[in-house]
C-alpha positions as CSV (number, residue, x, y, z in Angstrom):
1,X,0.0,0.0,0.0
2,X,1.5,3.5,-1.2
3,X,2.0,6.1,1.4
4,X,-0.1,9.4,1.9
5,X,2.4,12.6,0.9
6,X,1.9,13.1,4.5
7,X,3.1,10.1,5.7
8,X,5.9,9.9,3.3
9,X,6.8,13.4,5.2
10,X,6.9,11.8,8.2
11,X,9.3,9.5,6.7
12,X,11.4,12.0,5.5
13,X,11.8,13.7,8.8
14,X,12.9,11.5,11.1
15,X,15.4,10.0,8.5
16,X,17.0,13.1,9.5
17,X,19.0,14.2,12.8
18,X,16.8,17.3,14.2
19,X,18.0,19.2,17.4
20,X,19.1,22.5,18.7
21,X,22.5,23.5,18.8
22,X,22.4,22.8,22.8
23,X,21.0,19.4,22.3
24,X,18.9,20.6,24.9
25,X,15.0,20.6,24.4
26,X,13.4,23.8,22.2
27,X,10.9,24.2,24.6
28,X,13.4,24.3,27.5
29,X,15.9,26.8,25.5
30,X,13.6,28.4,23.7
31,X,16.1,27.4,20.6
32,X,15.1,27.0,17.4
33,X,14.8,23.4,16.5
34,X,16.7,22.3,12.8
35,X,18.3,19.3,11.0
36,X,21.7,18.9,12.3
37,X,24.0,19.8,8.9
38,X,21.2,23.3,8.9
39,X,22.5,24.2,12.4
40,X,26.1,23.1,11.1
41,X,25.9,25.9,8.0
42,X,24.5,28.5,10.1
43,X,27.2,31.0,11.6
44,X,26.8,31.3,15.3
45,X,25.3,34.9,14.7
46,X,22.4,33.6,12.0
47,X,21.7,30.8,14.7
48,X,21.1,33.3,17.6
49,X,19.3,35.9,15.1
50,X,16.6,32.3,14.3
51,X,16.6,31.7,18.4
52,X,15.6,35.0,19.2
53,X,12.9,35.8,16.6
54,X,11.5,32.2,18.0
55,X,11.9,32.8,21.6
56,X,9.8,36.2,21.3
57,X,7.1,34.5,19.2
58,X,6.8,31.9,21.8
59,X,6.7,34.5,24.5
60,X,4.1,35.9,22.2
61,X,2.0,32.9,22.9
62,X,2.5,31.7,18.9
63,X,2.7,28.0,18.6
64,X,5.0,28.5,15.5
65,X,7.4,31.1,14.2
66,X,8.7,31.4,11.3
67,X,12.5,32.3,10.9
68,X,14.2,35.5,9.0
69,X,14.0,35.1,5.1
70,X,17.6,35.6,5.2
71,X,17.7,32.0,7.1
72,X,15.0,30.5,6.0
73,X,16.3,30.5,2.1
74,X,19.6,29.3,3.5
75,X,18.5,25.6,5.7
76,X,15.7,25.6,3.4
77,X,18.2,22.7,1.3
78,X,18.2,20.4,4.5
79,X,14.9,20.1,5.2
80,X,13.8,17.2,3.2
81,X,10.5,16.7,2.1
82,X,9.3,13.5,1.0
């Protein structure tokens, strides 16, 4: 039986090594949460200017937050779909 796009997802994602830089939990840091070789091309400064936009979205009460488009186009390779 074939898999649903979403499921296939699913797949995708946890194929890959997600944490924060810390290795400690996003919702204890308040880090933003990335596959492993995205946190490893990030320069220390693009990884705190992510962390911050998400900690004051959290502290906003938003679930999600998106990151700068700066950033965003740059992990936007590791992040693999399905």
């Amino acid at each position: 039986m074939a898999l649903k796009k979403s499921q296939r997802s699913l797949k995708a994602w946890t194929k890959q090594k997600w944490r924060t830089k810390s290795g400690k939990k996003s919702s204890e840091t308040g880090e933003r949460y990335l596959p492993e070789k995205a946190i490893k091309s990030l320069s220390s400064r693009e990884y705190a200017d992510t962390t911050k936009k998400k900690r004051e979205d959290t502290a906003k009460g938003k679930q999600h937050s998106k990151q700068p488009k700066k950033i965003a186009k740059k992990t936007r390779q590791y992040r693999k779909k399905s």
